[in-house]
Each structure stands twice: as C-alpha cells, then as structure tokens.
C-alpha positions as a Markdown table, in Angstrom:
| # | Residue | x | y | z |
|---|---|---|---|---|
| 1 | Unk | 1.4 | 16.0 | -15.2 |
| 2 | Unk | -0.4 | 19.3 | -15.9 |
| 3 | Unk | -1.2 | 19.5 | -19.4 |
| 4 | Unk | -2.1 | 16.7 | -22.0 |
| 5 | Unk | -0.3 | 14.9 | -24.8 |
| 6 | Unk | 0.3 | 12.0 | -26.2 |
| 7 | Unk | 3.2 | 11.5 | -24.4 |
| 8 | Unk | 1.5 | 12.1 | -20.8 |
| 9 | Unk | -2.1 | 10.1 | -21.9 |
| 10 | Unk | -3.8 | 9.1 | -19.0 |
| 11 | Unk | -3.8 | 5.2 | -20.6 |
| 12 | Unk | 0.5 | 5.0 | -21.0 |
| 13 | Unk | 0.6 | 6.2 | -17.5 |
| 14 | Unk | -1.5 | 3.5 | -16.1 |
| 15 | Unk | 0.1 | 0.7 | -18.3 |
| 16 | Unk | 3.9 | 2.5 | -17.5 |
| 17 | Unk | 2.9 | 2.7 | -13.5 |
| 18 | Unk | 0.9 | -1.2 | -14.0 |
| 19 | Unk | 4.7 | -2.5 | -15.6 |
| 20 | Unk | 6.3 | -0.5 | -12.9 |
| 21 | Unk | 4.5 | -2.5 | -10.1 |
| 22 | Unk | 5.4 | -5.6 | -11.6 |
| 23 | Unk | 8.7 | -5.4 | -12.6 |
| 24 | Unk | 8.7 | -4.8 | -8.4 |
| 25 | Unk | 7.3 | -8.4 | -7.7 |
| 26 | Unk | 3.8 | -6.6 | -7.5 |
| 27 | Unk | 0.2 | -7.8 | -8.8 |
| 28 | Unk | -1.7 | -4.4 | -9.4 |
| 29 | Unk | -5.4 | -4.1 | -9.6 |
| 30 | Unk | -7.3 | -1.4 | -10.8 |
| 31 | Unk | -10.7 | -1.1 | -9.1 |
| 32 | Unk | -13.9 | -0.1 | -10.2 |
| 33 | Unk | -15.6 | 0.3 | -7.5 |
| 34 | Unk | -14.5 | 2.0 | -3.8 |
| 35 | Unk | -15.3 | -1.3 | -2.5 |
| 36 | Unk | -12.8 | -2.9 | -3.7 |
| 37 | Unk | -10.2 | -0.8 | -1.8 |
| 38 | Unk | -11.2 | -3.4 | 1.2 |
| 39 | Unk | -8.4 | -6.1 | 0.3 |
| 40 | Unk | -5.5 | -4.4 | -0.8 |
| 41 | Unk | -2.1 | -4.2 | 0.4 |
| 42 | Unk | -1.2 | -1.0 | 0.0 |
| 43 | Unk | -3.0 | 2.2 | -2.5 |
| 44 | Unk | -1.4 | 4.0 | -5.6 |
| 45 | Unk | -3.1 | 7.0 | -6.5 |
| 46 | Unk | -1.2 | 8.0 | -10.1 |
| 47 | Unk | -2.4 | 11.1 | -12.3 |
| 48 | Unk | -2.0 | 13.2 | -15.1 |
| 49 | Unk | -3.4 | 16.1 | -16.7 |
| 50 | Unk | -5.4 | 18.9 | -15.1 |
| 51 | Unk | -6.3 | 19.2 | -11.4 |
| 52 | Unk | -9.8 | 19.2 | -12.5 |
| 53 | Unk | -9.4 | 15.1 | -13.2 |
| 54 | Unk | -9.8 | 14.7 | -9.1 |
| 55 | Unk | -13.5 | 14.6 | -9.6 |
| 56 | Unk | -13.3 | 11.3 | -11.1 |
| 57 | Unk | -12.9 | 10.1 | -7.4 |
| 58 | Unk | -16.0 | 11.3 | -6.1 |
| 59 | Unk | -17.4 | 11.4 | -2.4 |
| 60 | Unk | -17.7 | 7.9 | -2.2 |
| 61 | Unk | -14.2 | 7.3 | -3.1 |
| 62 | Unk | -12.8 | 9.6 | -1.3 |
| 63 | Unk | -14.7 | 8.4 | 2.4 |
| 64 | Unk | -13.0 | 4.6 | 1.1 |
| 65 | Unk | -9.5 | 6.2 | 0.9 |
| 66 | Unk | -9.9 | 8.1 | 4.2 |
| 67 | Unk | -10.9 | 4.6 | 5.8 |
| 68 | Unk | -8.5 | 2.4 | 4.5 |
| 69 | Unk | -5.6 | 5.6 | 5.2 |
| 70 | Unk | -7.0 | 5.2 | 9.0 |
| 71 | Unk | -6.9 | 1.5 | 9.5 |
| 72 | Unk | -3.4 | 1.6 | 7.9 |
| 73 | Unk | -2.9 | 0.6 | 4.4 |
| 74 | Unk | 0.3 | 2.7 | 2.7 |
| 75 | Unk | -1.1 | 5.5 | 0.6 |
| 76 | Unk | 1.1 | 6.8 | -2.6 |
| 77 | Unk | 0.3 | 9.1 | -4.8 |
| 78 | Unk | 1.8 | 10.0 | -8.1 |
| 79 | Unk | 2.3 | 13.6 | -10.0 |
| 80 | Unk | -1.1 | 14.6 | -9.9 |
| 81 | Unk | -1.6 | 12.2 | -7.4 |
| 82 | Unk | 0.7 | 13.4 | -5.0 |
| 83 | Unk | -1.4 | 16.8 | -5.6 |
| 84 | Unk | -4.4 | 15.2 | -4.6 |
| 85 | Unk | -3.3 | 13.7 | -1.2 |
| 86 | Unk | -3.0 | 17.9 | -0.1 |
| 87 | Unk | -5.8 | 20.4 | 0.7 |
| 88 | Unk | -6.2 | 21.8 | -2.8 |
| 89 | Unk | -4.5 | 23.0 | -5.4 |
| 90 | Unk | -4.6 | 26.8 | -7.3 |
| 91 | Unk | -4.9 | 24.7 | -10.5 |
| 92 | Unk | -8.9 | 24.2 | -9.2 |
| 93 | Unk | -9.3 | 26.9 | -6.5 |
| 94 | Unk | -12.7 | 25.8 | -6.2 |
| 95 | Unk | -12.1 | 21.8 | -5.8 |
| 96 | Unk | -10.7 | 20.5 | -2.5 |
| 97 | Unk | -7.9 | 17.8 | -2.4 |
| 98 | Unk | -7.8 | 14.7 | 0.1 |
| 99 | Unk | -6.9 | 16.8 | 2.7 |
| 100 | Unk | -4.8 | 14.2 | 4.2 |
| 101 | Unk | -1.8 | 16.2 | 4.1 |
| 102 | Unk | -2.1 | 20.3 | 4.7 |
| 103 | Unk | -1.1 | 22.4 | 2.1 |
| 104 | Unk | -2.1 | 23.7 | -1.3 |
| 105 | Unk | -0.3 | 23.5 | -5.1 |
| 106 | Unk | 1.1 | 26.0 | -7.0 |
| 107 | Unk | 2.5 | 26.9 | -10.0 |
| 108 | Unk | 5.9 | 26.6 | -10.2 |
| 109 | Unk | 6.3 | 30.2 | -11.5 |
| 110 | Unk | 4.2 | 31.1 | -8.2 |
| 111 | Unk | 6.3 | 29.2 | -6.3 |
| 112 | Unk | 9.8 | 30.8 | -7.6 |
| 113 | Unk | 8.3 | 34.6 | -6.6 |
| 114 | Unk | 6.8 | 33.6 | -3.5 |
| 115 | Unk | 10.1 | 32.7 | -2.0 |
| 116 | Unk | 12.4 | 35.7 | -3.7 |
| 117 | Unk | 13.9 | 34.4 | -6.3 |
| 118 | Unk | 14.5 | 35.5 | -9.2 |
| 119 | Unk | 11.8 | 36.8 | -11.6 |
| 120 | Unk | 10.0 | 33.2 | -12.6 |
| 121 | Unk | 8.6 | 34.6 | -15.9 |
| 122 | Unk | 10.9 | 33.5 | -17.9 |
| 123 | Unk | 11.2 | 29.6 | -16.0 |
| 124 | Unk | 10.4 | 26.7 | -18.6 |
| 125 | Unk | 7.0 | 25.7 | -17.5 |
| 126 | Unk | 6.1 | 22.4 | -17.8 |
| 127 | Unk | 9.2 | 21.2 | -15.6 |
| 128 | Unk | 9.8 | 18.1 | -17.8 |
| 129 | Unk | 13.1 | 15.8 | -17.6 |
| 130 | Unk | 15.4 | 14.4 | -15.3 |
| 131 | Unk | 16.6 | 16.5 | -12.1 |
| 132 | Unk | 18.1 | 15.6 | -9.0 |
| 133 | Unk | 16.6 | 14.9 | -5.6 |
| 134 | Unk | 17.8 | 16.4 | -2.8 |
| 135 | Unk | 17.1 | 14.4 | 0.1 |
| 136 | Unk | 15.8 | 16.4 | 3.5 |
| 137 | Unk | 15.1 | 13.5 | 5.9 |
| 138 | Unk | 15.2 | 9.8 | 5.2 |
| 139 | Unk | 12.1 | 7.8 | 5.6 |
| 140 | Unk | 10.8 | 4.5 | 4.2 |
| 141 | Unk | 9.6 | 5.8 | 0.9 |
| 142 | Unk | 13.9 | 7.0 | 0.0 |
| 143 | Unk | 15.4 | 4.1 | 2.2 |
| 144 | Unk | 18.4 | 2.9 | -0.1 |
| 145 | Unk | 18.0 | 6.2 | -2.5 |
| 146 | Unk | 20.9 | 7.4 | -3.2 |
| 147 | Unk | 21.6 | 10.9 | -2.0 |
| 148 | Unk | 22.5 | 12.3 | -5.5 |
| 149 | Unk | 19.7 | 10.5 | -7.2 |
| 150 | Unk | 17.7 | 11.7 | -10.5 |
| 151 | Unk | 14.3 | 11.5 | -10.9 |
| 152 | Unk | 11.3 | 11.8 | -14.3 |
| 153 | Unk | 9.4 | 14.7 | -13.6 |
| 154 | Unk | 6.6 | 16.1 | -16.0 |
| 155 | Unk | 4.5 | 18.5 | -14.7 |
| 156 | Unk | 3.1 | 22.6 | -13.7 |
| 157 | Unk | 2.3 | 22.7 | -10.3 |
| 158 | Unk | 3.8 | 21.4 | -7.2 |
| 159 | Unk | 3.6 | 21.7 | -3.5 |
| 160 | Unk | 6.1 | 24.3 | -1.2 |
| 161 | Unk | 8.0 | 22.3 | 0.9 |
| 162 | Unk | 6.8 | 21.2 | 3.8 |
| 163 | Unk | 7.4 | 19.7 | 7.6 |
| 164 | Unk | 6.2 | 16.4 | 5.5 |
| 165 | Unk | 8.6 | 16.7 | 2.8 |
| 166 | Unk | 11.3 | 14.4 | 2.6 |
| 167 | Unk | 13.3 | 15.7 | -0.5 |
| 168 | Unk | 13.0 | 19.0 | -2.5 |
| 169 | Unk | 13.7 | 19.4 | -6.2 |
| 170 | Unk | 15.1 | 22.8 | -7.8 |
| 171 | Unk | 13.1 | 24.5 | -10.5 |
| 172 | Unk | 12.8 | 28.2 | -10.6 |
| 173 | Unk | 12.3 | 27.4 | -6.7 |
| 174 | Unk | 12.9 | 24.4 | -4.6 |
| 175 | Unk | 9.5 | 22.3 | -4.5 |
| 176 | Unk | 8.0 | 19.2 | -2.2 |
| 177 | Unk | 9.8 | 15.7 | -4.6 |
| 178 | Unk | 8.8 | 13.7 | -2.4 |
| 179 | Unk | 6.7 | 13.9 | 0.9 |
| 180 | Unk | 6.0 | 11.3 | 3.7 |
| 181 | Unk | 3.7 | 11.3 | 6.8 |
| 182 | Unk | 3.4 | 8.1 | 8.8 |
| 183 | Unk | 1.7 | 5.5 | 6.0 |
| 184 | Unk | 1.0 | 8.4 | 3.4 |
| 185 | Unk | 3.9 | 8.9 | 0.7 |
| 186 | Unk | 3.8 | 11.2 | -2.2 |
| 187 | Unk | 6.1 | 11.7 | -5.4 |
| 188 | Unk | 5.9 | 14.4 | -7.6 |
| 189 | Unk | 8.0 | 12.8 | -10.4 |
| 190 | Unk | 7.2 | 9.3 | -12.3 |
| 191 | Unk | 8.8 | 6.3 | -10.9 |
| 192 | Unk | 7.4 | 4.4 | -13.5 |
| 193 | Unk | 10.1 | 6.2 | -15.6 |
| 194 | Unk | 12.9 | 6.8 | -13.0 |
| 195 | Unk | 14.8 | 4.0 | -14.1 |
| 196 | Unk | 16.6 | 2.7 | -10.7 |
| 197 | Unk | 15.3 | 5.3 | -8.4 |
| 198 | Unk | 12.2 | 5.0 | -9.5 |
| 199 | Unk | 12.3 | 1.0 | -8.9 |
| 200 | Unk | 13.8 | 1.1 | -5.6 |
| 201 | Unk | 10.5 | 3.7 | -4.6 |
C-alpha cells in the first residue's frame, strides 16, 4: 500500500496477514530481533504505506534476510514488501531495496507512459480493488491458481514486468502481480484479503 488510512494501518495488516497464516495451518511469529530469523521455516515480509517505511529494517536486518535467503529459507514479500525485495523504488530515490531481485518501482502513471499507452494522467491512482491475474509462467507460488483468478490490490507503485514475473496485472499498464526467483516470491496484492486465491498463495 502507498498511502495511509485507516483502512490500510500498518496494525490491521499484520493481524489480517497473522489470520491469513493461520487459517493456512501456519503458526506465525513476529520477531524482534534479526536473530530470531535463525529458526524459521520460511520469511513474510508484508508492508504498507510509504516506501520510506523500509528503514525500519535496518542494516542488521537486512545482512539476516540476505543469510537466511542464501541458505534457503522461502522469502515472500507483500505490497510494499514485494517492493522491498527489488533494488529500489522512485517512491525513495535515495533509499535502496533488498536488492535481491533487479529492478526498480514506479508509479503506476509512470509505468502506463513508459510503455506507450495511453496518456496515464487521468488513471485512478491508488489501484485499489479486485482485478484479475494474468498468469505468465507457472511456478510454486501460482501452483493450483486458477488462470482467471482475482486478486486485493491496494497500492501506487509497482514493478515493470520482469524475466522474474510470474503474472502481470492491468492498470493504466500491465505491472509485475506476482514475481518468483528460485526461493524468493513476491505479491503485489493482499492475500490476506484475496479470498481463495489469496489462501491457496
């Protein structure tokens, strides 16, 4: 998510994406401390709100992420957090993103013009409500997704598509949905609020 209200607090996210993981059979824990990263089964980076909010996982953080990514515990990142996973994002020119997948967010009215289409001034930004994924490549994160399937999204920016994305979404200009390199995963809608899609994910 790229802007704030109540609807898209930082505090309903983590209890929707926390009643998400259990719903799936799942015991979440939210660390407070990088070490804590050591034990787990697999890493959920969610998000809202402003690019800026990445500096709440400082150097520290980061260096654990990068470790546990390397000895192979399945990374995804949500909305913002699926932001965060790239290089950066024009959001924050000035703050740099995991870096553990290569490219860089835009605005979705950036997005639309840089490919062709037709003038984006006028395109609803936020991109909030239900639209359909279009599936590029199958991979674990979409296996048993249905091909026509709708998805939550809420947010302003979002990543071009990519060798790495699996399915695109239409707004103004079609836009990495979801993205998947080996053990990395990314969704730029809520699953938490995707009703069947977003459980199967």
């Amino acid at each position: 998510c790229d802007w704030s209200s109540d609807v898209c607090s930082s505090d309903l996210n983590l209890t929707s994406v926390r009643r998400g993981l259990r719903r799936a059979g799942l015991e979440p824990l939210t660390p407070t401390s990088p070490a804590q990263l050591g034990d787990v089964a697999g890493i959920l980076i969610p998000g809202v709100g402003h690019f800026n909010a990445t500096t709440a996982l400082g150097d520290d953080w980061r260096t654990a992420l990068h470790a546990r990514v390397q000895a192979g515990v399945p990374l995804l990142g949500i909305c913002l957090g699926m932001q965060f996973l790239f290089d950066g994002s024009a959001e924050a020119e000035t703050l740099q993103g995991l870096g553990l997948l290569q490219g860089k967010c835009q605005n979705l009215r950036d997005l639309g013009s840089r490919f062709g289409e037709n003038d984006a001034s006028g395109l609803r930004v936020p991109h909030i409500g239900w639209n359909q994924l279009e599936i590029q490549r199958p991979g674990r994160l979409l296996d048993g997704v249905s091909a026509e399937a709708f998805a939550y999204f809420a947010h302003s920016f979002a990543v071009p598509v990519t060798s790495d994305t699996s399915a695109v979404t239409v707004h103004g200009a079609a836009f990495t949905a979801v993205v998947e390199r080996g053990h990395v995963f990314g969704a730029q809608f809520h699953p938490e609020l995707s009703s069947d899609t977003g459980a199967r994910l």
